[in-house]
C-alpha positions, 0 to 999 in steps of 0.5 A: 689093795690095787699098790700090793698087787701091783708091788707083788706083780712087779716082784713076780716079773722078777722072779720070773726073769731071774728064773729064765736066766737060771734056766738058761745057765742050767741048760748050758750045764753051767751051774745055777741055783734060786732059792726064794721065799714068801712071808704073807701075815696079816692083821687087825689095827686094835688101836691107833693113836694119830698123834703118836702115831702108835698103831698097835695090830692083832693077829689072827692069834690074839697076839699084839704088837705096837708099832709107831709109824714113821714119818714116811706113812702118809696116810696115816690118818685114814687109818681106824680101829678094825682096818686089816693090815695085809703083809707079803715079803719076798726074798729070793737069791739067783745064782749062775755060773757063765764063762770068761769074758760074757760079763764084766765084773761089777756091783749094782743095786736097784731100788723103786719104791710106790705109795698110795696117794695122799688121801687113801688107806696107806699102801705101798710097795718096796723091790731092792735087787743087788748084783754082784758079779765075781770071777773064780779065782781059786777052786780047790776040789778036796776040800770043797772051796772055790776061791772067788775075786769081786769088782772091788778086788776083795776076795772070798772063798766059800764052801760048794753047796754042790760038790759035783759043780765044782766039775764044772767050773773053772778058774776064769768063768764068772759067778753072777749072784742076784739079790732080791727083795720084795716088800707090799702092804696094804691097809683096807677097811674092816 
Protein backbone atom coordinates (compact mmCIF):
# COMPACT_ATOMS: atom_id res chain seq x y z
CA UNK A 1 0.00 0.00 0.00
CA UNK A 2 2.70 2.34 0.99
CA UNK A 3 4.23 1.90 -3.41
CA UNK A 4 0.61 3.23 -4.29
CA UNK A 5 0.68 5.80 -2.34
CA UNK A 6 3.63 6.84 -3.16
CA UNK A 7 3.34 6.15 -7.10
CA UNK A 8 0.13 8.37 -6.78
CA UNK A 9 1.97 11.03 -4.92
CA UNK A 10 4.57 11.13 -7.46
CA UNK A 11 1.69 11.48 -10.22
CA UNK A 12 0.06 14.18 -8.18
CA UNK A 13 3.67 16.35 -8.09
CA UNK A 14 3.11 16.07 -11.66
CA UNK A 15 -0.16 17.07 -12.08
CA UNK A 16 0.54 19.86 -9.76
CA UNK A 17 3.65 21.06 -11.57
CA UNK A 18 1.90 20.90 -15.17
CA UNK A 19 -1.06 22.77 -13.55
CA UNK A 20 1.44 25.56 -12.30
CA UNK A 21 2.96 25.84 -15.92
CA UNK A 22 -0.72 26.08 -17.61
CA UNK A 23 -1.29 28.85 -14.82
CA UNK A 24 1.29 30.50 -15.65
CA UNK A 25 0.79 30.63 -19.59
CA UNK A 26 -2.70 31.44 -18.73
CA UNK A 27 -2.03 34.55 -17.28
CA UNK A 28 0.33 35.60 -19.80
CA UNK A 29 -2.90 35.35 -21.96
CA UNK A 30 -1.18 32.79 -23.90
CA UNK A 31 -3.46 29.97 -24.77
CA UNK A 32 -3.17 26.54 -22.26
CA UNK A 33 -5.28 23.73 -21.46
CA UNK A 34 -5.02 20.45 -19.14
CA UNK A 35 -7.22 17.98 -19.26
CA UNK A 36 -6.83 14.79 -16.93
CA UNK A 37 -8.49 11.92 -15.78
CA UNK A 38 -8.50 9.27 -12.99
CA UNK A 39 -9.64 5.42 -13.16
CA UNK A 40 -9.74 3.89 -9.74
CA UNK A 41 -11.15 -0.16 -9.82
CA UNK A 42 -10.67 -2.33 -7.44
CA UNK A 43 -10.90 -6.22 -6.93
CA UNK A 44 -11.10 -9.37 -5.15
CA UNK A 45 -8.26 -12.43 -6.22
CA UNK A 46 -10.99 -15.65 -6.51
CA UNK A 47 -8.46 -17.65 -7.74
CA UNK A 48 -4.63 -17.89 -8.24
CA UNK A 49 -2.56 -20.56 -9.89
CA UNK A 50 1.17 -20.06 -8.99
CA UNK A 51 2.35 -22.39 -11.59
CA UNK A 52 0.32 -20.70 -14.36
CA UNK A 53 0.41 -17.61 -13.02
CA UNK A 54 -3.34 -17.27 -13.72
CA UNK A 55 -5.17 -15.07 -11.17
CA UNK A 56 -8.44 -14.35 -11.88
CA UNK A 57 -10.26 -11.19 -10.17
CA UNK A 58 -14.10 -10.41 -8.94
CA UNK A 59 -15.41 -7.21 -9.16
CA UNK A 60 -17.50 -5.59 -6.77
CA UNK A 61 -20.08 -6.57 -9.75
CA UNK A 62 -19.47 -10.36 -9.44
CA UNK A 63 -18.16 -9.95 -12.93
CA UNK A 64 -14.63 -11.87 -13.43
CA UNK A 65 -11.59 -11.84 -15.29
CA UNK A 66 -8.44 -13.75 -15.49
CA UNK A 67 -5.21 -12.41 -16.07
CA UNK A 68 -2.03 -14.44 -16.31
CA UNK A 69 0.92 -12.33 -14.50
CA UNK A 70 4.07 -11.98 -16.21
CA UNK A 71 7.45 -12.42 -15.76
CA UNK A 72 7.88 -8.86 -14.08
CA UNK A 73 5.32 -9.62 -11.16
CA UNK A 74 7.80 -10.64 -8.58
CA UNK A 75 5.94 -11.38 -5.90
CA UNK A 76 3.51 -13.33 -7.15
CA UNK A 77 3.65 -15.78 -4.60
CA UNK A 78 2.48 -13.81 -1.67
CA UNK A 79 -0.66 -13.67 -3.52
CA UNK A 80 -3.73 -15.79 -2.03
CA UNK A 81 -7.41 -16.50 -2.52
CA UNK A 82 -9.48 -13.44 -0.90
CA UNK A 83 -6.49 -10.55 -1.23
CA UNK A 84 -8.06 -7.17 -2.73
CA UNK A 85 -6.28 -5.90 -5.62
CA UNK A 86 -6.36 -1.84 -5.83
CA UNK A 87 -5.90 -0.01 -9.26
CA UNK A 88 -5.46 3.96 -10.03
CA UNK A 89 -4.42 5.29 -13.43
CA UNK A 90 -3.83 8.73 -14.32
CA UNK A 91 -3.99 10.16 -17.68
CA UNK A 92 -3.43 13.80 -18.15
CA UNK A 93 -2.41 16.18 -21.30
CA UNK A 94 -1.04 20.08 -20.70
CA UNK A 95 -0.86 22.07 -23.33
CA UNK A 96 0.71 25.91 -23.50
CA UNK A 97 1.48 28.32 -26.00
CA UNK A 98 4.72 30.45 -25.27
CA UNK A 99 6.38 32.87 -27.55
CA UNK A 100 9.38 32.53 -30.07
CA UNK A 101 12.58 31.69 -28.98
CA UNK A 102 11.73 30.72 -24.97
CA UNK A 103 12.25 27.13 -25.87
CA UNK A 104 13.71 25.12 -28.42
CA UNK A 105 12.05 22.47 -30.27
CA UNK A 106 12.34 18.99 -28.99
CA UNK A 107 10.82 15.32 -28.29
CA UNK A 108 11.44 13.98 -24.55
CA UNK A 109 9.93 11.20 -22.85
CA UNK A 110 10.56 10.32 -19.13
CA UNK A 111 9.71 7.00 -17.52
CA UNK A 112 10.51 5.48 -13.61
CA UNK A 113 8.82 2.68 -12.61
CA UNK A 114 8.88 1.02 -8.24
CA UNK A 115 7.92 -2.39 -7.15
CA UNK A 116 7.55 -3.55 -3.73
CA UNK A 117 10.34 -5.63 -2.57
CA UNK A 118 10.84 -9.28 -2.90
CA UNK A 119 8.89 -11.09 -0.25
CA UNK A 120 5.91 -8.71 -0.20
CA UNK A 121 2.39 -8.36 -1.60
CA UNK A 122 2.96 -7.32 -5.14
CA UNK A 123 2.72 -3.37 -5.48
CA UNK A 124 4.04 -1.03 -7.94
CA UNK A 125 4.09 2.27 -9.56
CA UNK A 126 4.69 3.14 -13.19
CA UNK A 127 4.90 7.56 -14.54
CA UNK A 128 5.54 8.11 -18.18
CA UNK A 129 5.50 11.55 -19.28
CA UNK A 130 6.54 12.66 -23.00
CA UNK A 131 7.25 16.26 -24.32
CA UNK A 132 6.95 17.48 -27.63
CA UNK A 133 7.38 20.92 -28.22
CA UNK A 134 6.37 22.27 -32.12
CA UNK A 135 6.15 25.79 -33.44
CA UNK A 136 3.32 27.34 -35.55
CA UNK A 137 4.17 27.18 -38.84
CA UNK A 138 0.61 28.02 -40.28
CA UNK A 139 -2.72 29.50 -38.96
CA UNK A 140 -5.70 29.73 -40.93
CA UNK A 141 -8.18 31.66 -39.09
CA UNK A 142 -11.54 30.66 -41.58
CA UNK A 143 -11.33 27.68 -41.16
CA UNK A 144 -10.16 27.09 -37.78
CA UNK A 145 -6.59 25.18 -38.45
CA UNK A 146 -3.26 25.87 -37.27
CA UNK A 147 -0.46 24.40 -39.03
CA UNK A 148 2.18 23.10 -36.55
CA UNK A 149 6.28 21.70 -37.46
CA UNK A 150 7.87 19.55 -34.67
CA UNK A 151 11.50 18.76 -33.74
CA UNK A 152 11.95 16.09 -36.36
CA UNK A 153 10.70 18.55 -39.23
CA UNK A 154 7.24 16.71 -39.90
CA UNK A 155 4.27 18.50 -39.93
CA UNK A 156 0.48 18.55 -38.57
CA UNK A 157 -2.11 20.76 -38.97
CA UNK A 158 -5.08 20.29 -36.27
CA UNK A 159 -8.57 21.86 -35.95
CA UNK A 160 -8.58 24.63 -32.65
CA UNK A 161 -10.33 23.34 -29.74
CA UNK A 162 -10.89 26.95 -29.09
CA UNK A 163 -11.32 29.37 -32.14
CA UNK A 164 -10.74 32.71 -30.09
CA UNK A 165 -7.35 31.32 -29.36
CA UNK A 166 -6.22 31.48 -32.64
CA UNK A 167 -6.48 35.72 -31.62
CA UNK A 168 -3.94 34.79 -29.88
CA UNK A 169 -1.18 33.12 -31.71
CA UNK A 170 1.03 33.82 -34.16
CA UNK A 171 3.11 32.10 -36.56
CA UNK A 172 6.50 31.80 -34.95
CA UNK A 173 5.19 31.23 -31.06
CA UNK A 174 5.80 27.40 -29.67
CA UNK A 175 3.20 25.01 -28.52
CA UNK A 176 4.63 22.58 -25.78
CA UNK A 177 2.15 19.56 -25.46
CA UNK A 178 2.97 17.29 -22.23
CA UNK A 179 1.87 13.93 -21.82
CA UNK A 180 1.41 11.98 -18.73
CA UNK A 181 0.42 8.72 -17.34
CA UNK A 182 0.26 7.18 -14.10
CA UNK A 183 -0.03 3.71 -13.19
CA UNK A 184 -0.25 2.12 -9.10
CA UNK A 185 -1.20 -1.13 -7.93
CA UNK A 186 -1.53 -2.70 -4.90
CA UNK A 187 -2.42 -6.22 -3.50
CA UNK A 188 -3.15 -5.99 0.27
CA UNK A 189 -4.46 -8.97 2.16
CA UNK A 190 -8.21 -10.04 2.73
Amino acid sequence: MKSLRTGLALAASIALAAFASVLHAAEAERPARLDAAVLKMEATVAAVDHKTREVTLEGADGETVTITAGEEVKNLAQVEVGDRVEVEYLEMVSMEVLPPGEVELAAMTTAAKKTAPLGEKPAGTMVQETTVTTVIEAIDKENELVTLKGPEGYTKTVKARNPANLEKVAVGDKVKVTYTTALAIAVTEK
